[in-house]
Backbone and ligand atoms as CSV (ligand in chain L), in Angstrom:
chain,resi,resn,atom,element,x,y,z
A,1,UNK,N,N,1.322,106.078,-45.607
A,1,UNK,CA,C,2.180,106.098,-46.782
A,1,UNK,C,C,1.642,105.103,-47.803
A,2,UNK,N,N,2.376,103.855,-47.563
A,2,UNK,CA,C,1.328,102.527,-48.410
A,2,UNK,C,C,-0.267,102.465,-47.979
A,3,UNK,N,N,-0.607,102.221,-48.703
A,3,UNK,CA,C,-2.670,101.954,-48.128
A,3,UNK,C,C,-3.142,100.838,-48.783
A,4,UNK,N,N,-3.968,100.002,-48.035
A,4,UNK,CA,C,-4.132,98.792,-48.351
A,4,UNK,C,C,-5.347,99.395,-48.799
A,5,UNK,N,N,-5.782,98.380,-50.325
A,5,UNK,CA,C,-6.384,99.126,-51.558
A,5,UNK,C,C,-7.948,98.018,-51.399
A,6,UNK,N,N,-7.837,97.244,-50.404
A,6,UNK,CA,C,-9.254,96.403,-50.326
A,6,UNK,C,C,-9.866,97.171,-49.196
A,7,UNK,N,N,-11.268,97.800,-48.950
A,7,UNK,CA,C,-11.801,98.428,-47.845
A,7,UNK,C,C,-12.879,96.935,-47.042
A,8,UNK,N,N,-12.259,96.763,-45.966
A,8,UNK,CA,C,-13.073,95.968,-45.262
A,8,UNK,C,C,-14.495,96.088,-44.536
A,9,UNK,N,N,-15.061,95.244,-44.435
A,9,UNK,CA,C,-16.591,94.818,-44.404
A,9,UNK,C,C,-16.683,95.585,-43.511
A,10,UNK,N,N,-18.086,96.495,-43.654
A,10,UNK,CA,C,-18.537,97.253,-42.093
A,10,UNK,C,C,-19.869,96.648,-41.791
A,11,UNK,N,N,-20.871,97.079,-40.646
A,11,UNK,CA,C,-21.743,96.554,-40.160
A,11,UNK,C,C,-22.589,96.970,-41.156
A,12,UNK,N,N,-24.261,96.961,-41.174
A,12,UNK,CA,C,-25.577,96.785,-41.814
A,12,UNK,C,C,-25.848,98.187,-41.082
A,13,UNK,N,N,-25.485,98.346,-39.966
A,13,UNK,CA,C,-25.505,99.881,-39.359
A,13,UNK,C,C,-25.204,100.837,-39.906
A,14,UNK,N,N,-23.538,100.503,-40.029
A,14,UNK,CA,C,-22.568,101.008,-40.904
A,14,UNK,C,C,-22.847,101.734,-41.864
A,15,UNK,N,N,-23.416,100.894,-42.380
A,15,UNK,CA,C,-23.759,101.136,-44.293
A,15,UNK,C,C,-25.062,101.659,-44.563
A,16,UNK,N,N,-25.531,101.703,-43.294
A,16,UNK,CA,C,-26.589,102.456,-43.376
A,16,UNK,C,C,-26.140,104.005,-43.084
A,17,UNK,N,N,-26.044,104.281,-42.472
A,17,UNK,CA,C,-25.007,105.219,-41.885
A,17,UNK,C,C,-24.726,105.865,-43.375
A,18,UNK,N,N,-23.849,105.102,-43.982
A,18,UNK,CA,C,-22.512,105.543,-44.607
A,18,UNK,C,C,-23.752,106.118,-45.678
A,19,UNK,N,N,-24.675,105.891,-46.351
A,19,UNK,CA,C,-25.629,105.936,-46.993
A,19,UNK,C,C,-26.446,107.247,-46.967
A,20,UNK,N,N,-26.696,107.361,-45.573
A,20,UNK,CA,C,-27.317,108.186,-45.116
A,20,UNK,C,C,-26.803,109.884,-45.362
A,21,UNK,N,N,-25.690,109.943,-44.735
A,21,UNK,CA,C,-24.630,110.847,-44.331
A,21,UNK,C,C,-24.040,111.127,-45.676
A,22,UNK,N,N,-23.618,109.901,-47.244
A,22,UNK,CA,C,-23.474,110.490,-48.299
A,22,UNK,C,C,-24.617,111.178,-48.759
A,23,UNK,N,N,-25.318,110.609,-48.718
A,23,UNK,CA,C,-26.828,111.778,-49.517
A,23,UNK,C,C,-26.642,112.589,-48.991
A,24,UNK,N,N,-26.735,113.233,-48.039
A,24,UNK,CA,C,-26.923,114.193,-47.674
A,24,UNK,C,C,-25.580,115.602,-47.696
A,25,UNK,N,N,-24.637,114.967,-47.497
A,25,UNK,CA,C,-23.772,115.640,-48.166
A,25,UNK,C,C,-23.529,116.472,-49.612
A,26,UNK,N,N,-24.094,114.963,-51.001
A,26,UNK,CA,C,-24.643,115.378,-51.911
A,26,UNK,C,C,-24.931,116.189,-52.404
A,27,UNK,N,N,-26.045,117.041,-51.279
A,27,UNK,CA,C,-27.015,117.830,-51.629
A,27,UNK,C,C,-26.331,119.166,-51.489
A,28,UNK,N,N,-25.157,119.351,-51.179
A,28,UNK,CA,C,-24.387,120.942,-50.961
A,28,UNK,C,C,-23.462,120.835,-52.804
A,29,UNK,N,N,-23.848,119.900,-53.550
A,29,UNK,CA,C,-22.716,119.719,-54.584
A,29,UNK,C,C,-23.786,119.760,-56.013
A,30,UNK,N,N,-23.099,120.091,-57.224
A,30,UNK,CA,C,-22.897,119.769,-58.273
A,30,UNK,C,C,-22.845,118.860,-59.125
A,31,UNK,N,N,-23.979,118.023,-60.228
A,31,UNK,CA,C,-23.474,117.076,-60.496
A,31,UNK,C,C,-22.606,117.335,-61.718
A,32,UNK,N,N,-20.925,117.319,-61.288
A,32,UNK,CA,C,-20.053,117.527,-62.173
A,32,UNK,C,C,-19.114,116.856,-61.811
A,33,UNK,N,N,-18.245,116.252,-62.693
A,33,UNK,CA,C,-17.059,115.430,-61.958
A,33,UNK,C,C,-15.754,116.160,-61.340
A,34,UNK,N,N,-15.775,117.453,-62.045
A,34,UNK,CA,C,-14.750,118.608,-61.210
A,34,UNK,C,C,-15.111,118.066,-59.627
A,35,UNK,N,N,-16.250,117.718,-59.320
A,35,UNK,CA,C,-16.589,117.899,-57.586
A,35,UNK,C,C,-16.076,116.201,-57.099
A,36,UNK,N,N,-15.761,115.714,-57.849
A,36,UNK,CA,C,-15.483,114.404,-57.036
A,36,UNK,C,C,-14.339,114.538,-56.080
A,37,UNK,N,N,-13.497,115.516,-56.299
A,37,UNK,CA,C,-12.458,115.166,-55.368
A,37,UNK,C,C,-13.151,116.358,-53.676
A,38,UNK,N,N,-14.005,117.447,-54.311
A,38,UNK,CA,C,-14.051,118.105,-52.900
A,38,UNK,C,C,-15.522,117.370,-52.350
A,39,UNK,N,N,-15.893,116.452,-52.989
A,39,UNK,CA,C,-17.246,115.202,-52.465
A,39,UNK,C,C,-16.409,114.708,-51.431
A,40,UNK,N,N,-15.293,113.971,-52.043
A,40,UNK,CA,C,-14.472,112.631,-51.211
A,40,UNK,C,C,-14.108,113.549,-50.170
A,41,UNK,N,N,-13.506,114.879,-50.120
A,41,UNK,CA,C,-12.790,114.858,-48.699
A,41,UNK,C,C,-14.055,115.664,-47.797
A,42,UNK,N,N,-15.301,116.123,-48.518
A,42,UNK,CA,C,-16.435,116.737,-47.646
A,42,UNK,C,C,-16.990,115.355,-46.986
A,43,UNK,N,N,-17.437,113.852,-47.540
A,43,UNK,CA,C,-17.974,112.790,-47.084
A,43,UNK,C,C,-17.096,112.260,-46.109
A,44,UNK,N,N,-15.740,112.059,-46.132
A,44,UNK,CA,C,-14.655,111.395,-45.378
A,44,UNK,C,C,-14.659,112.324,-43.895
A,45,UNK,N,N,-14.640,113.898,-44.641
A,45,UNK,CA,C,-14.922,114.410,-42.826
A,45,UNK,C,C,-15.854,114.126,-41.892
A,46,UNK,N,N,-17.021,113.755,-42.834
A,46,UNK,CA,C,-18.204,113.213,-41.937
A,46,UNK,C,C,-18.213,111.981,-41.445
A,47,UNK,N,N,-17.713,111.211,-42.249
A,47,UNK,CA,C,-17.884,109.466,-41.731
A,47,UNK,C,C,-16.691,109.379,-41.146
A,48,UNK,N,N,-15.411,110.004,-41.605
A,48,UNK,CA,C,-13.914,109.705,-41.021
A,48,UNK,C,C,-13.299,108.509,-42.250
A,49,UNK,N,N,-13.990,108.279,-43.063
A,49,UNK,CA,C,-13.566,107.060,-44.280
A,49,UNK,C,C,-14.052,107.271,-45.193
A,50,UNK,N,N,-14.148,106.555,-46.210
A,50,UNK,CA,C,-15.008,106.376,-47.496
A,50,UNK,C,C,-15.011,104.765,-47.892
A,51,UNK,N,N,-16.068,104.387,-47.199
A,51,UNK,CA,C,-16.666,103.229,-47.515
A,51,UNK,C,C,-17.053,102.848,-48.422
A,52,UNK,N,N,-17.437,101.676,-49.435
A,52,UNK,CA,C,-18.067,101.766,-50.756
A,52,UNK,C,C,-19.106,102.007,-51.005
A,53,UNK,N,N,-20.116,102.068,-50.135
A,53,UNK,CA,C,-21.120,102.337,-50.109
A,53,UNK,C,C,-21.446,103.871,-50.362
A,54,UNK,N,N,-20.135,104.422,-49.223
A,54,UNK,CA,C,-20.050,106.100,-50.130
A,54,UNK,C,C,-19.807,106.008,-51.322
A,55,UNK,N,N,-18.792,105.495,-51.644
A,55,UNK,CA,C,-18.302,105.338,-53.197
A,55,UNK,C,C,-19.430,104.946,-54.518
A,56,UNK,N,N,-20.481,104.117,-53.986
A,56,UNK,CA,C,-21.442,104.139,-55.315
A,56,UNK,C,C,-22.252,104.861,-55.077
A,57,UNK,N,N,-22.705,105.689,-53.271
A,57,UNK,CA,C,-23.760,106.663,-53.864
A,57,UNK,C,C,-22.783,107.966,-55.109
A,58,UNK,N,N,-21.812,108.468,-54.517
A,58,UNK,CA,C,-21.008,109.502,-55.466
A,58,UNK,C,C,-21.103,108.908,-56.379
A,59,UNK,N,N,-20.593,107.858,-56.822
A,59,UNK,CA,C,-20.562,107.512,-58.791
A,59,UNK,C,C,-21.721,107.433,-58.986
A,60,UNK,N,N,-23.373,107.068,-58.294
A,60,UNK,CA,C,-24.292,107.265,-59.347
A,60,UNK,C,C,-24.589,108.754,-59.120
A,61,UNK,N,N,-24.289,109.829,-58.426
A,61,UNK,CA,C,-24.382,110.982,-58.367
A,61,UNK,C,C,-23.992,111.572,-59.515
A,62,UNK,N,N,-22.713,111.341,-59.816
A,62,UNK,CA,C,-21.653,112.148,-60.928
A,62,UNK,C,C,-21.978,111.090,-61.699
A,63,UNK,N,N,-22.872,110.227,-62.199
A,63,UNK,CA,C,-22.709,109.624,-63.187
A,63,UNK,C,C,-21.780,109.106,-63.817
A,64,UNK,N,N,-20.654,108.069,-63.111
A,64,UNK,CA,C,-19.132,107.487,-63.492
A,64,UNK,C,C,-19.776,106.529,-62.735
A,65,UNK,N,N,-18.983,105.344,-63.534
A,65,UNK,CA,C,-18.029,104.215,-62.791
A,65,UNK,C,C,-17.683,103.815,-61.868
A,66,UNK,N,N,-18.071,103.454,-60.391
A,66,UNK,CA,C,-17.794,103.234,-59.190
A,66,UNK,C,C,-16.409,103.310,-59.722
A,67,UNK,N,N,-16.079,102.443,-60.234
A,67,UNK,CA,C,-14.623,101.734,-60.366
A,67,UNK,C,C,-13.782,103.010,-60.156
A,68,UNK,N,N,-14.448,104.388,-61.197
A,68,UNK,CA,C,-13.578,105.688,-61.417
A,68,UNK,C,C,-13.063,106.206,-60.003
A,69,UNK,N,N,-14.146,106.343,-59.455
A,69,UNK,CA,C,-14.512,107.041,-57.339
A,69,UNK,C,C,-13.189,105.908,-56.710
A,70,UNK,N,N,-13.083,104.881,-56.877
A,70,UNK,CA,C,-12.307,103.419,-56.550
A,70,UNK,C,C,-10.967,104.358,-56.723
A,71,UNK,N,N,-10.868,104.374,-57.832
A,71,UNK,CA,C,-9.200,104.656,-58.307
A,71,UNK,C,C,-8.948,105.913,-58.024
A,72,UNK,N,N,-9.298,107.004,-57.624
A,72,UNK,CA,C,-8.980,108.552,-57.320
A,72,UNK,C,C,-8.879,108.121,-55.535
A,73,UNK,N,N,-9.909,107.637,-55.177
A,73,UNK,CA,C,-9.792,107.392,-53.508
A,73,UNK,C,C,-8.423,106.546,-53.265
A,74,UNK,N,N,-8.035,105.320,-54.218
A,74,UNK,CA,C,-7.175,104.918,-53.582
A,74,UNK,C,C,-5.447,105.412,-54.529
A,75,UNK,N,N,-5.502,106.377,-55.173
A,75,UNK,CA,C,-4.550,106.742,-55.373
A,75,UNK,C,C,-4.053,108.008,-54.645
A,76,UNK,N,N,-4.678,109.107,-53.528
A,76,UNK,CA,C,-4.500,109.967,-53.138
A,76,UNK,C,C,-4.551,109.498,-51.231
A,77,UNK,N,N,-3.405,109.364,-51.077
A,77,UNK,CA,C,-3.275,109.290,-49.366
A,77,UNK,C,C,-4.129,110.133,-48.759
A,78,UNK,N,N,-4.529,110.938,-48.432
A,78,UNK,CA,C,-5.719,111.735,-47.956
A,78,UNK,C,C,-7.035,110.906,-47.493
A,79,UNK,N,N,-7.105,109.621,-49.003
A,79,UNK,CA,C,-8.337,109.094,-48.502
A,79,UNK,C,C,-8.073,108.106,-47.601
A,80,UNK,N,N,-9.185,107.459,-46.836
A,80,UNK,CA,C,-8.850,106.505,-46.444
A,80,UNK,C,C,-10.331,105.552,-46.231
A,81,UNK,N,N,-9.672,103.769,-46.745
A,81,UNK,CA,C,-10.745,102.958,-47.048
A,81,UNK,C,C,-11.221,102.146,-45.564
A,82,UNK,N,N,-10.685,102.557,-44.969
A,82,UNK,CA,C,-11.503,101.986,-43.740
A,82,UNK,C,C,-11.461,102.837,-42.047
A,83,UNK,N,N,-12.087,102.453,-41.874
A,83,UNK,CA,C,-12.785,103.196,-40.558
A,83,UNK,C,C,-11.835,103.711,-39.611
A,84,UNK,N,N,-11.654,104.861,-39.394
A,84,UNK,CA,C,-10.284,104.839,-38.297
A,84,UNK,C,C,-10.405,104.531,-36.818
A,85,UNK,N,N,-9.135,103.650,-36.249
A,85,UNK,CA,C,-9.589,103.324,-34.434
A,85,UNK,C,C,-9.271,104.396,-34.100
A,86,UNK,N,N,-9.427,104.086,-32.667
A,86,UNK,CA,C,-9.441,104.922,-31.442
A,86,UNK,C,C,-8.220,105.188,-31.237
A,87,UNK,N,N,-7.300,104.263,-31.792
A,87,UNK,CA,C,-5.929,104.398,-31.497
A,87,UNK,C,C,-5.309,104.229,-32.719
A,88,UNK,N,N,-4.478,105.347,-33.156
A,88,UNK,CA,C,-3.612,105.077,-34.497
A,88,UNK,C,C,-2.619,104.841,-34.288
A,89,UNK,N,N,-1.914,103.685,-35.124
A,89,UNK,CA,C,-0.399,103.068,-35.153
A,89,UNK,C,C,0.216,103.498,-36.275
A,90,UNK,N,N,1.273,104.548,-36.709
A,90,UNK,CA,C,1.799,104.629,-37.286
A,90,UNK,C,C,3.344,104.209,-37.458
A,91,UNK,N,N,3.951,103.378,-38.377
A,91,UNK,CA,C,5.169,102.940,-38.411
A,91,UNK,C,C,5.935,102.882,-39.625
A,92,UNK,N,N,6.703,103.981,-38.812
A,92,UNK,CA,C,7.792,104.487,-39.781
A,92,UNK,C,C,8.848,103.548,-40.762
A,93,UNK,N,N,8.667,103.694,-42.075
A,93,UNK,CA,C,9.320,103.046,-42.990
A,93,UNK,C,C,10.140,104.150,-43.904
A,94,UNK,N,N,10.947,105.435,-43.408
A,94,UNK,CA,C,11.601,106.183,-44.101
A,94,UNK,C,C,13.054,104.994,-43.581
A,95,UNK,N,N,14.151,105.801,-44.475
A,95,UNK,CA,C,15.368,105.712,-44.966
A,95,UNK,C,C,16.233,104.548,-43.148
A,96,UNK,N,N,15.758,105.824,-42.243
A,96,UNK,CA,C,16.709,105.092,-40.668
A,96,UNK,C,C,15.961,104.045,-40.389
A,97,UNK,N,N,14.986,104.301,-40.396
A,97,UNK,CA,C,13.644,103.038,-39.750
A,97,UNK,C,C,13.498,101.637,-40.316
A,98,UNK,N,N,14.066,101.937,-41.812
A,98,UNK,CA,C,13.869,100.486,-42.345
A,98,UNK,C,C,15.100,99.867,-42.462
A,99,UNK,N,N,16.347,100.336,-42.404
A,99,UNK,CA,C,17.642,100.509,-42.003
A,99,UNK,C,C,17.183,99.209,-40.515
A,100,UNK,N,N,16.801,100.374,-39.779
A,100,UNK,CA,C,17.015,99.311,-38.162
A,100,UNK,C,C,15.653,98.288,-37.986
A,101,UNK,N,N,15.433,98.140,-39.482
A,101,UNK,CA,C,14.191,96.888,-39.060
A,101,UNK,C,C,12.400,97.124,-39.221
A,102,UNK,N,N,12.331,98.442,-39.716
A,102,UNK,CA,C,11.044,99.064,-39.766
A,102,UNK,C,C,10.173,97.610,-40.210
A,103,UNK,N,N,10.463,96.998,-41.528
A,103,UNK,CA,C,9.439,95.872,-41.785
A,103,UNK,C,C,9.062,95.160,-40.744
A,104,UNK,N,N,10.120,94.648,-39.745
A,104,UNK,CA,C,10.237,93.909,-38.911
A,104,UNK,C,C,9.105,94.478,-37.979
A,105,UNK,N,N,9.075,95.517,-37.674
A,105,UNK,CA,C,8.246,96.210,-36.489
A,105,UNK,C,C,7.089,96.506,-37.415
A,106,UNK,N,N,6.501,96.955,-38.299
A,106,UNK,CA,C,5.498,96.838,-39.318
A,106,UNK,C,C,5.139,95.453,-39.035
A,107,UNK,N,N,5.615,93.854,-38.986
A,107,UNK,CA,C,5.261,92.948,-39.053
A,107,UNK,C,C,4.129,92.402,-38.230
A,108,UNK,N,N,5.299,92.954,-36.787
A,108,UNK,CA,C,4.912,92.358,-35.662
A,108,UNK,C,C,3.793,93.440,-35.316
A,109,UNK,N,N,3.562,94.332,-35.576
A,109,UNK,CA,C,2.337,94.853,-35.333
A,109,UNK,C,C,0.768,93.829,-36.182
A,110,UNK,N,N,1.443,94.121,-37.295
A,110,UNK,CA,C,0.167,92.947,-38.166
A,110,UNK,C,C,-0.293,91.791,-37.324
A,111,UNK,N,N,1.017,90.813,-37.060
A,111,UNK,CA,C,0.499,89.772,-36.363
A,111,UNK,C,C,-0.366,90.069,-34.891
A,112,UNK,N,N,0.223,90.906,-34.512
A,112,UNK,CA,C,-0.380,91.109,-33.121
A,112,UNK,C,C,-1.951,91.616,-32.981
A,113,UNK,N,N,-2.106,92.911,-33.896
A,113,UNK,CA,C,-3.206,93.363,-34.255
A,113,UNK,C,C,-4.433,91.845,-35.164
A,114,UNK,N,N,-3.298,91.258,-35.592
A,114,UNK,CA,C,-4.297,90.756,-36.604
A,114,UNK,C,C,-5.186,91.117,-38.046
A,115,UNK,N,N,-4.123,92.367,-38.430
A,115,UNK,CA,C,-4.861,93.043,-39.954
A,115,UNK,C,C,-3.238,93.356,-40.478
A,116,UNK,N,N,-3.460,93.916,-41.774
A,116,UNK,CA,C,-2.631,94.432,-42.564
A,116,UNK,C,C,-2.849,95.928,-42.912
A,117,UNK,N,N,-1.319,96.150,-42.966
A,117,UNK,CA,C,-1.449,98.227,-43.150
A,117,UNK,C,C,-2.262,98.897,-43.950
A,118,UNK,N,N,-3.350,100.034,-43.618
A,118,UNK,CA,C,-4.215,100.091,-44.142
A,118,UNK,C,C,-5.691,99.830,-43.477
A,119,UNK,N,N,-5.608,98.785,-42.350
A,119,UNK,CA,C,-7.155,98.565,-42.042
A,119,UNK,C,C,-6.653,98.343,-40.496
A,120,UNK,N,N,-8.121,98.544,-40.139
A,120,UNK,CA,C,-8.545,98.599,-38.519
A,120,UNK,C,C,-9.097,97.797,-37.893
A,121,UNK,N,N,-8.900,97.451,-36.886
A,121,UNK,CA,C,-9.241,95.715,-35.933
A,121,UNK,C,C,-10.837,95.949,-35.586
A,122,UNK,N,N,-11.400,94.568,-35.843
A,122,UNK,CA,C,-12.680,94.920,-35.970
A,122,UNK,C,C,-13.447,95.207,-34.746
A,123,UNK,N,N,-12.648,95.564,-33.631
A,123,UNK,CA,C,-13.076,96.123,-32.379
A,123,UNK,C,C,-13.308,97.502,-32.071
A,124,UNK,N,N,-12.999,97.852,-33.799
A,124,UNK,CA,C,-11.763,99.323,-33.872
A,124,UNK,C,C,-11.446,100.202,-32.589
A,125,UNK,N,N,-10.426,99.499,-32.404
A,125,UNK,CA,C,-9.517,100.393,-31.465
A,125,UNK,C,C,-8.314,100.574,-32.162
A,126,UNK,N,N,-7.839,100.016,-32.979
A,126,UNK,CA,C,-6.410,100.148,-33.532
A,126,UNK,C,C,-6.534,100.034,-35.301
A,127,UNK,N,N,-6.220,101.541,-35.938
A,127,UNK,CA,C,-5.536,101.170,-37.243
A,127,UNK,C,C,-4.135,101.252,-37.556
A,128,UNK,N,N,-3.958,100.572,-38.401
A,128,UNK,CA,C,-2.518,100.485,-38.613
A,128,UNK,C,C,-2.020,101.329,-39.937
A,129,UNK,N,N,-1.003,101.966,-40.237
A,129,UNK,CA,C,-0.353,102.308,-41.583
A,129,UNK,C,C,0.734,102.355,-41.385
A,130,UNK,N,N,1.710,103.006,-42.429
A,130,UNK,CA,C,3.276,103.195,-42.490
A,130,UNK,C,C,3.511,104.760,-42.626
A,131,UNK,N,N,4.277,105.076,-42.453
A,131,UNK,CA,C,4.401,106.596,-42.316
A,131,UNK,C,C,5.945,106.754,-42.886
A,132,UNK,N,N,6.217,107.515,-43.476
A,132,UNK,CA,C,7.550,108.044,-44.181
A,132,UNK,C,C,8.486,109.079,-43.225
A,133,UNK,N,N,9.774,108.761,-43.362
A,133,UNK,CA,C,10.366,109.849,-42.510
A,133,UNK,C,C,9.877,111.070,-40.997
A,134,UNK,N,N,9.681,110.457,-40.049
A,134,UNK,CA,C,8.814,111.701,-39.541
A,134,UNK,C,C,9.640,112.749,-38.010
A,135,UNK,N,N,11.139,113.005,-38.600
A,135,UNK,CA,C,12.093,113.584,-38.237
A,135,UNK,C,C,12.669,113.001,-36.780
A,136,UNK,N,N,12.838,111.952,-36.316
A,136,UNK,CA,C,13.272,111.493,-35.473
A,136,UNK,C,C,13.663,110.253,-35.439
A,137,UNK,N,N,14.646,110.336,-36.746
A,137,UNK,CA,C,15.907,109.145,-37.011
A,137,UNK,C,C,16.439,108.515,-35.892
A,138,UNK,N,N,17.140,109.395,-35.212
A,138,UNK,CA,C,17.896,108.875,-33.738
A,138,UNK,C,C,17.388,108.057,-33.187
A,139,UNK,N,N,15.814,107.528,-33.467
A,139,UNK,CA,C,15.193,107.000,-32.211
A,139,UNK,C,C,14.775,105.701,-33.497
A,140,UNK,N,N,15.132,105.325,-34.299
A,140,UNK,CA,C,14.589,104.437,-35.135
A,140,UNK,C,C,14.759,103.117,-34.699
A,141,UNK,N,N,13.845,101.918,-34.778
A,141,UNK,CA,C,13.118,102.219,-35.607
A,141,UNK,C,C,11.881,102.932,-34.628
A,142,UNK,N,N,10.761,103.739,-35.635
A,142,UNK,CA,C,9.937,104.326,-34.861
A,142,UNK,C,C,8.747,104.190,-35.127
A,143,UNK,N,N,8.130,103.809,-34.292
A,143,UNK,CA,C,6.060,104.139,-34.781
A,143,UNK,C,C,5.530,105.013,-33.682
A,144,UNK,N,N,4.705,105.609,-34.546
A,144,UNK,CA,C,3.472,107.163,-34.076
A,144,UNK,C,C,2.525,106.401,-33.586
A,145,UNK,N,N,2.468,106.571,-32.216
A,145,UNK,CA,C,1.258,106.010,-31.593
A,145,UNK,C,C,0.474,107.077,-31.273
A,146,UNK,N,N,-0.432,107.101,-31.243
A,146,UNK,CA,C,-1.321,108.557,-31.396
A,146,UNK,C,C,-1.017,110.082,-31.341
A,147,UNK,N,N,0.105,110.129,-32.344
A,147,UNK,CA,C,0.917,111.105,-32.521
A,147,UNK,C,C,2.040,111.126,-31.755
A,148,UNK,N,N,1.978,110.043,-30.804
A,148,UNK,CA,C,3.376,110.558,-30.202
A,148,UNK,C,C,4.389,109.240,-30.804
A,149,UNK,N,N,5.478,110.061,-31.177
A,149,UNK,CA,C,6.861,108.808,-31.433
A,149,UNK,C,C,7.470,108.157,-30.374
A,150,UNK,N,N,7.180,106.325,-30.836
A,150,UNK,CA,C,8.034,105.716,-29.979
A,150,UNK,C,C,8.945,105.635,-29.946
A,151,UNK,N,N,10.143,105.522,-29.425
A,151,UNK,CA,C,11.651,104.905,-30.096
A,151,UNK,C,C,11.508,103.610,-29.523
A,152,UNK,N,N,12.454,103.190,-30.826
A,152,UNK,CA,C,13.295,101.388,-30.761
A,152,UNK,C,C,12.003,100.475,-30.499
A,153,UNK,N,N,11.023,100.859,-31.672
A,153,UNK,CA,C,9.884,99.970,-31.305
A,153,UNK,C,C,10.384,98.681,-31.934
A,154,UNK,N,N,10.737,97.942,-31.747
A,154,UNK,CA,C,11.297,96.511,-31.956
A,154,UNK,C,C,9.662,95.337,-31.498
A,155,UNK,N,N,10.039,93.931,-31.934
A,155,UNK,CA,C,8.523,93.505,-31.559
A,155,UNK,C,C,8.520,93.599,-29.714
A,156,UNK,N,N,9.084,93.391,-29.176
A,156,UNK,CA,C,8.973,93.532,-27.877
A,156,UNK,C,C,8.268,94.132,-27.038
A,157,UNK,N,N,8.680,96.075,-27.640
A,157,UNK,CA,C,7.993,96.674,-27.204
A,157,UNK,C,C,6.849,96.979,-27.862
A,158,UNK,N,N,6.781,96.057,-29.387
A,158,UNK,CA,C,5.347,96.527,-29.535
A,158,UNK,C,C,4.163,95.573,-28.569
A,159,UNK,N,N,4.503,94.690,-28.292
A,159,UNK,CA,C,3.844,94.168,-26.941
A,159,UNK,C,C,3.684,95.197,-25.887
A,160,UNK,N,N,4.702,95.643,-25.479
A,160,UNK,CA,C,4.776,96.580,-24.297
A,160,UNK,C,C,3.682,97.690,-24.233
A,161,UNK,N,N,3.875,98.020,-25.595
A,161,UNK,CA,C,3.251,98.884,-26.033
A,161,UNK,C,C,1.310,98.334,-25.665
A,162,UNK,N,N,1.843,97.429,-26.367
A,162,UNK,CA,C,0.071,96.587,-26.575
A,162,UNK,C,C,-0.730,96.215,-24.993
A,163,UNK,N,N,0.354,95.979,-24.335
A,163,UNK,CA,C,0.233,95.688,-22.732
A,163,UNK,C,C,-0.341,96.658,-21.953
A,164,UNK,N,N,0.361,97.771,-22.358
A,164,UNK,CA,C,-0.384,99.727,-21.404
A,164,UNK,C,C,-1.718,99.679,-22.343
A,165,UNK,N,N,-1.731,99.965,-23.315
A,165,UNK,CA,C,-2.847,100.255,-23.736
A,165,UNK,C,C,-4.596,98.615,-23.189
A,166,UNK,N,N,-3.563,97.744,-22.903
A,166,UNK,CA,C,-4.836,96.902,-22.424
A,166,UNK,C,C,-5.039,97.183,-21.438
A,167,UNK,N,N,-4.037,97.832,-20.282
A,167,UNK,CA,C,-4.467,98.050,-18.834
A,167,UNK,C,C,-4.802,99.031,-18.703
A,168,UNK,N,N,-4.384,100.190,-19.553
A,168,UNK,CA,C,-5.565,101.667,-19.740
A,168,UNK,C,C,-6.955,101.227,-20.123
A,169,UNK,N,N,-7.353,100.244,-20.669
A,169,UNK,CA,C,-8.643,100.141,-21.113
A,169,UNK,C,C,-9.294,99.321,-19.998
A,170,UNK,N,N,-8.628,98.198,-19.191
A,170,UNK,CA,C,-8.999,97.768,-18.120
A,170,UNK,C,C,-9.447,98.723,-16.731
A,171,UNK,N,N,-8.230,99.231,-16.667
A,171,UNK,CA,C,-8.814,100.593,-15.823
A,171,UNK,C,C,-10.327,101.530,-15.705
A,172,UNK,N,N,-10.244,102.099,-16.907
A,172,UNK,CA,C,-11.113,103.058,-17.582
A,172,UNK,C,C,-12.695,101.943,-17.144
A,173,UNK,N,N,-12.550,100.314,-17.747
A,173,UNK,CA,C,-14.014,99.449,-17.678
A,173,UNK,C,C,-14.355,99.180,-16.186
A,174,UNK,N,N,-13.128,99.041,-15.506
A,174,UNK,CA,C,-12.813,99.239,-13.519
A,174,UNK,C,C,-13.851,100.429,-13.266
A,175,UNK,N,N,-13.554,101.633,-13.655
A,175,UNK,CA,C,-14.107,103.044,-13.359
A,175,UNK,C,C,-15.491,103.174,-13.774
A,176,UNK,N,N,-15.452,102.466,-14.770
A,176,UNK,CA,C,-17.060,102.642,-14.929
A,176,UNK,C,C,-18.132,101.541,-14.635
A,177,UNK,N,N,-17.413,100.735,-14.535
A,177,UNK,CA,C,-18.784,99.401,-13.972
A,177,UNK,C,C,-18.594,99.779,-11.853
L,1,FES,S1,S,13.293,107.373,-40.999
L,1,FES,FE1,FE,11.939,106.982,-39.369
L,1,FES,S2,S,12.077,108.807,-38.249
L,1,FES,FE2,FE,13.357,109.200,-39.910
């Protein structure tokens, strides 16, 4: 819903990557600015983001303004400025949710994660955002953990929450070493 409008630092890999994969995309397009918006969501399927590094190869492509590519990416929810985890946190801030505390549970995710809504832990396993209404009031407040709705995520259980997912990953490193 909200999107945090600063895209955080990726690796030298990364950006190589991100570099790579825009050119080449590029090359199926037009240099016309009609194409900037079906650029952004053809590059984002490939990388899963739009990094800035995508963002100034497209503006010297179409000949604009990074700044221009800047302001269309971060005014259309669709895009997104940083890398997505393995695990998405979504937390509901419609009408019931913020009613029973949604900021509150939005909070305690930040602190816990250690980022703000909008960006992904630099381990990426976890991004965070806010999500609007997503029909299961009764259970508020609520966050979408990889599509599935929690109820009464309060900070508690976002620990709880944070707790399974460390011993699923403990497990899984058990199984394979
Ligand atoms: S307001 Fe959160 S599920 Fe409806």
């Amino acid at each position: 819903m909200t999107r945090n409008s600063h895209p955080q630092p990726i690796t030298a890999k990364e950006q190589a990557r991100a570099k790579r994969e825009t050119r080449q995309v590029l090359k199926g397009f037009g240099k016309k600015r009609p194409n900037l918006i079906p650029i952004l969501q053809a590059v984002q399927r490939r990388l899963g983001f739009l990094p800035r590094e995508a963002m100034t190869e497209i503006a010297a492509f179409l000949g604009i303004p990074p700044v221009d590519v800047y302001e269309v990416v971060t005014f259309y929810n669709q895009f997104r400025l940083n890398p997505p985890g393995k695990h998405s946190i979504r937390v509901c801030l419609g009408t019931a949710c913020h009613m029973k505390g949604g900021y509150i549970t939005l909070d305690a995710w930040e602190r816990r994660l250690s980022i703000h809504q909008g960006q992904t832990t630099p381990d990426r396993e976890f991004d965070l955002d806010t999500v609007a209404c997503v029909g299961c009031c009764t259970m508020a407040p609520v966050t979408v953990v990889d599509e599935k709705p929690e109820a009464k995520v309060e900070p508690t259980k976002v620990d709880g929450l944070l707790l399974a997912f460390q011993r699923e990953k403990k497990n899984k490193d058990t199984k394979k070493s």
